[in-house]
C-alpha positions in Angstrom: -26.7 5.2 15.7 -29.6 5.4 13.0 -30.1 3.4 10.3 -29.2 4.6 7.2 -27.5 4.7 4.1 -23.1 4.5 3.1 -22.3 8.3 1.5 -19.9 6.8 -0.3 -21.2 4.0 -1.6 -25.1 4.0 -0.6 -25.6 0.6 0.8 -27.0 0.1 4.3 -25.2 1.7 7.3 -25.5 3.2 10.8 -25.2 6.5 11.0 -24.2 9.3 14.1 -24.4 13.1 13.7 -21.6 14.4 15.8 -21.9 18.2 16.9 -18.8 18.8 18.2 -17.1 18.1 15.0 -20.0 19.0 12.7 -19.7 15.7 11.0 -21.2 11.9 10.5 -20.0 9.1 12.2 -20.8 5.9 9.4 -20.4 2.5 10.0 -20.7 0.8 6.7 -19.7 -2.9 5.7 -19.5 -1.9 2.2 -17.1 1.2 3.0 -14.9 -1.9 5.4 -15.9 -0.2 8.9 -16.2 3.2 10.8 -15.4 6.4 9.0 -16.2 10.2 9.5 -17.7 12.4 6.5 -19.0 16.0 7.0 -22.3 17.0 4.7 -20.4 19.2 2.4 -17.9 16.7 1.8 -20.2 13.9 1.4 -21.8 16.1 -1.5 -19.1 15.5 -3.5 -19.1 11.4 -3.7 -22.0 11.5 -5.9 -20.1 12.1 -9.1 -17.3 9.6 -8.5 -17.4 6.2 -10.6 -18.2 2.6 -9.0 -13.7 2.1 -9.2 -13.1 5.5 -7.6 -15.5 4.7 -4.8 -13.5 1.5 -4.1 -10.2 2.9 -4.4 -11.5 5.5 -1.4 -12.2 2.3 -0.2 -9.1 0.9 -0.1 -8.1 4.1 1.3 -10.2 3.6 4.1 -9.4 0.3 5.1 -5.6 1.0 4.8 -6.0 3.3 7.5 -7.7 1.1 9.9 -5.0 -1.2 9.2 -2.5 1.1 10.5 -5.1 1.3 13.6 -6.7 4.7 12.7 -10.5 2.9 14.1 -12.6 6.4 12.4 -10.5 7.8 9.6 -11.9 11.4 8.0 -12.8 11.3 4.5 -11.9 15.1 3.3 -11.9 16.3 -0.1 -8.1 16.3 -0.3 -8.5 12.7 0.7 -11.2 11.8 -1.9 -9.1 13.6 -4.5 -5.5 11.4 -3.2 -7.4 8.4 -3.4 -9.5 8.3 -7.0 -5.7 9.4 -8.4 -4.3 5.9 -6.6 -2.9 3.0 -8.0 -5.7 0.3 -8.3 -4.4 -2.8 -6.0 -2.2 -5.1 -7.1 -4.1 -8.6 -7.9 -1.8 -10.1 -5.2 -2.7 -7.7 -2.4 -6.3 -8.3 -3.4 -5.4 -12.4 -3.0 -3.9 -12.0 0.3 -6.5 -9.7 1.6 -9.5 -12.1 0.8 -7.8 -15.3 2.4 -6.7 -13.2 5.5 -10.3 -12.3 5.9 -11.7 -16.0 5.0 -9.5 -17.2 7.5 -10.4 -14.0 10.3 -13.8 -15.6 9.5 -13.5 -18.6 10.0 -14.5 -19.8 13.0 -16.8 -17.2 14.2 -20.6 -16.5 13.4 -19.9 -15.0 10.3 -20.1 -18.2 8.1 -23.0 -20.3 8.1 -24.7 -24.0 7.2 -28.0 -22.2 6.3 -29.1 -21.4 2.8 -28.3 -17.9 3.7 -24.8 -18.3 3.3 -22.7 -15.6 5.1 -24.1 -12.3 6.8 -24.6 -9.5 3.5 -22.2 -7.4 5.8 -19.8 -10.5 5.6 -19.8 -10.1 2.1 -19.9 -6.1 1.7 -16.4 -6.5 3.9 -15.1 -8.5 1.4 -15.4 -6.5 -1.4 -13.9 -3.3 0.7 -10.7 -5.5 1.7 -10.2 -6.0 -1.8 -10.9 -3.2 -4.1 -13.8 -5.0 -5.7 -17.1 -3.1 -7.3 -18.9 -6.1 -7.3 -19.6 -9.4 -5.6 -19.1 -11.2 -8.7 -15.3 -10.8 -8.3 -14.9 -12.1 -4.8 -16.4 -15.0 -6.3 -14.1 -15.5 -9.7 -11.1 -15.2 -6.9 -12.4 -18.0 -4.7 -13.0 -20.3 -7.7 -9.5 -19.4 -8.7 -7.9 -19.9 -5.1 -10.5 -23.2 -5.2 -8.7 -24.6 -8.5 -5.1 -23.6 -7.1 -5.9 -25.7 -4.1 -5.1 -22.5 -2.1 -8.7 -23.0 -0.4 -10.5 -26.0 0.7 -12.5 -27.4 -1.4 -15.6 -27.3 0.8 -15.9 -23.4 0.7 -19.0 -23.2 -1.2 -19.3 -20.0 -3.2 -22.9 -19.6 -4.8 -25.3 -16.2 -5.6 -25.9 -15.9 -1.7 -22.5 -16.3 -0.8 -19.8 -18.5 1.2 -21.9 -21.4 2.8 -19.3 -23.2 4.5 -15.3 -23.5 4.7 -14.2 -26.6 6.6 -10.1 -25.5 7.3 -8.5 -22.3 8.3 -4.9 -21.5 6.2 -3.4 -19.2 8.5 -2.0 -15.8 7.8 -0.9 -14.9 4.6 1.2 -12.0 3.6 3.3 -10.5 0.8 6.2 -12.8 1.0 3.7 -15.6 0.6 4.4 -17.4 -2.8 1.1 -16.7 -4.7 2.6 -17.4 -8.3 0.2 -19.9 -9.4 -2.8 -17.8 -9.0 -1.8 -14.7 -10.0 -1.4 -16.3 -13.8 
């Protein structure tokens, strides 16, 4: 794959023409992972707003939950998902401490300066239907002040330095009542 740029949301990503199906093959952080775009379709992201990009987003990352790996971004797609209903602040919750706690553990987070890898952070967003950075980190204050994370995950402008316990799986049934006020 070549390096490149996301068409939807034009961050860094690797990119693969495929012939056989006269499309791209992306794999984008920001975009939450592998997807499949063809030119013509791609044409038409550029007028869609910072919250319709995420909510394809979302889209995207719904289907590699349900263990679609490439999913096909069409324009019937694109037009499904800008009409969406933005997450629910609770799904957004439980997405970011399942992926803190996928993380933890593995090379992702970091003692350096450096924080966490920038494609660490791009994930994050995409998991949660966030345009920027800047809400992943109200959330983990939040989650931080509701004792719902350790204390020692350290949020800063370069992102998570450290997080010294792993919370387990959380899902819907999870009582998330005091931080969703």
């Amino acid at each position: 794959m070549e390096s490149n740029r996301c068409m939807i949301w034009g961050t860094k990503a690797s990119i693969d023409y495929r012939n056989q199906d006269d499309c791209w093959l992306i794999y984008s952080p920001r975009a939450g992972g592998l997807y499949q775009i063809s030119e013509k379709v791609a044409c038409g992201l550029r007028s869609l707003t910072p919250l319709e990009r995420a909510k394809l987003t979302t889209w995207l990352v719904n289907r590699r939950y349900e263990g679609e790996h490439e999913p096909i971004v069409t324009q019937s797609i694109i037009e499904h998902s800008v009409n969406a209903k933005p997450l629910k602040e609770k799904t957004k919750i439980i997405r970011l401490l399942n992926y803190i706690d996928k993380i933890y553990n593995t090379d992702y987070l970091s003692d350096s300066l450096s924080g966490i890898k920038q494609e660490c952070q791009m994930q994050m967003m995409a998991c949660t239907e966030s345009v920027l950075m800047n809400d992943i980190f109200k959330k983990i204050k939040k989650l931080k002040h509701k004792n719902l994370i350790d204390e020692n995950l350290t949020v800063s402008e370069q992102g998570i330095l450290y997080l010294r316990k792993s919370y387990g799986y959380i899902n819907e049934e999870t009582d998330l009542s005091a931080v969703l006020m």
